[in-house]
C-alpha positions in Angstrom: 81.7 92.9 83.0 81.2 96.6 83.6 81.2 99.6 81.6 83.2 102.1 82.0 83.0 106.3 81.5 84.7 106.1 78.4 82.4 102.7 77.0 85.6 100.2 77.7 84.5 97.0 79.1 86.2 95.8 81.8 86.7 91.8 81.7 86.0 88.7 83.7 89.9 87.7 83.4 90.7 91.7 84.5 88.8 91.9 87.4 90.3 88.5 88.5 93.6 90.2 88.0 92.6 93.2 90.0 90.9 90.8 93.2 94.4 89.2 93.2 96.0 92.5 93.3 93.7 93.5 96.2 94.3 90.4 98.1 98.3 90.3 97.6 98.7 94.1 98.7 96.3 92.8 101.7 98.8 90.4 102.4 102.0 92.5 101.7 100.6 95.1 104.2 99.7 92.1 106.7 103.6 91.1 106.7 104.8 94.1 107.0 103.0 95.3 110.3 103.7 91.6 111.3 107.7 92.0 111.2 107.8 95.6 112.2 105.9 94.3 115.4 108.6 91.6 115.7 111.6 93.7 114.6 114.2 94.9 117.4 115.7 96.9 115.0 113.8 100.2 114.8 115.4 100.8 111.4 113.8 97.7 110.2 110.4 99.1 112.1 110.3 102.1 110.7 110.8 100.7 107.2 108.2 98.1 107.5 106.0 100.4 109.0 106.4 102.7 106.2 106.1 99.9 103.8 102.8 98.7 105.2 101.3 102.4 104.9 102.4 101.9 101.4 100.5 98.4 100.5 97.4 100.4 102.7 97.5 103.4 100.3 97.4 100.9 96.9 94.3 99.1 98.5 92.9 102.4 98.7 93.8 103.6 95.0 92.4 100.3 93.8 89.3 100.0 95.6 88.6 103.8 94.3 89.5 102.6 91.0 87.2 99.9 90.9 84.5 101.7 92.1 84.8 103.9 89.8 85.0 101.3 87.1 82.0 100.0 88.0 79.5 102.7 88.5 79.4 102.2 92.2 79.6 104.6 95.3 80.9 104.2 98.9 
């Protein structure tokens, strides 16, 4: 567990949640580079491209946000 700025207490069950978040955003970003490669439709391309900068940007927020959380720097 990890204290927080404001004394909340982050839980075992939580931080499971938010590894699982990680990881499915890691994998929604994976398949999305993965079809837009694929795609011959460049509608579809640019979409999925789009979408993949997307999952990129919520690993970021989340990975700030549990650093945060915990106290630690990059």
């Amino acid at each position: 567990m990890y204290n927080t700025q404001e004394n909340q207490v982050i839980s075992g069950k939580e931080l499971s949640y938010l590894s699982d978040t990680f990881k499915n955003e890691e994998l929604l970003a994976k398949l999305c580079v993965q079809g837009a490669v694929n795609s011959q439709s460049q509608s579809l391309k640019q979409t999925l491209s789009h979408l993949s900068q997307e999952r990129l940007q919520n690993m970021s927020i989340l990975m700030n946000a549990l650093q945060q959380q915990s106290g630690m720097t990059h």
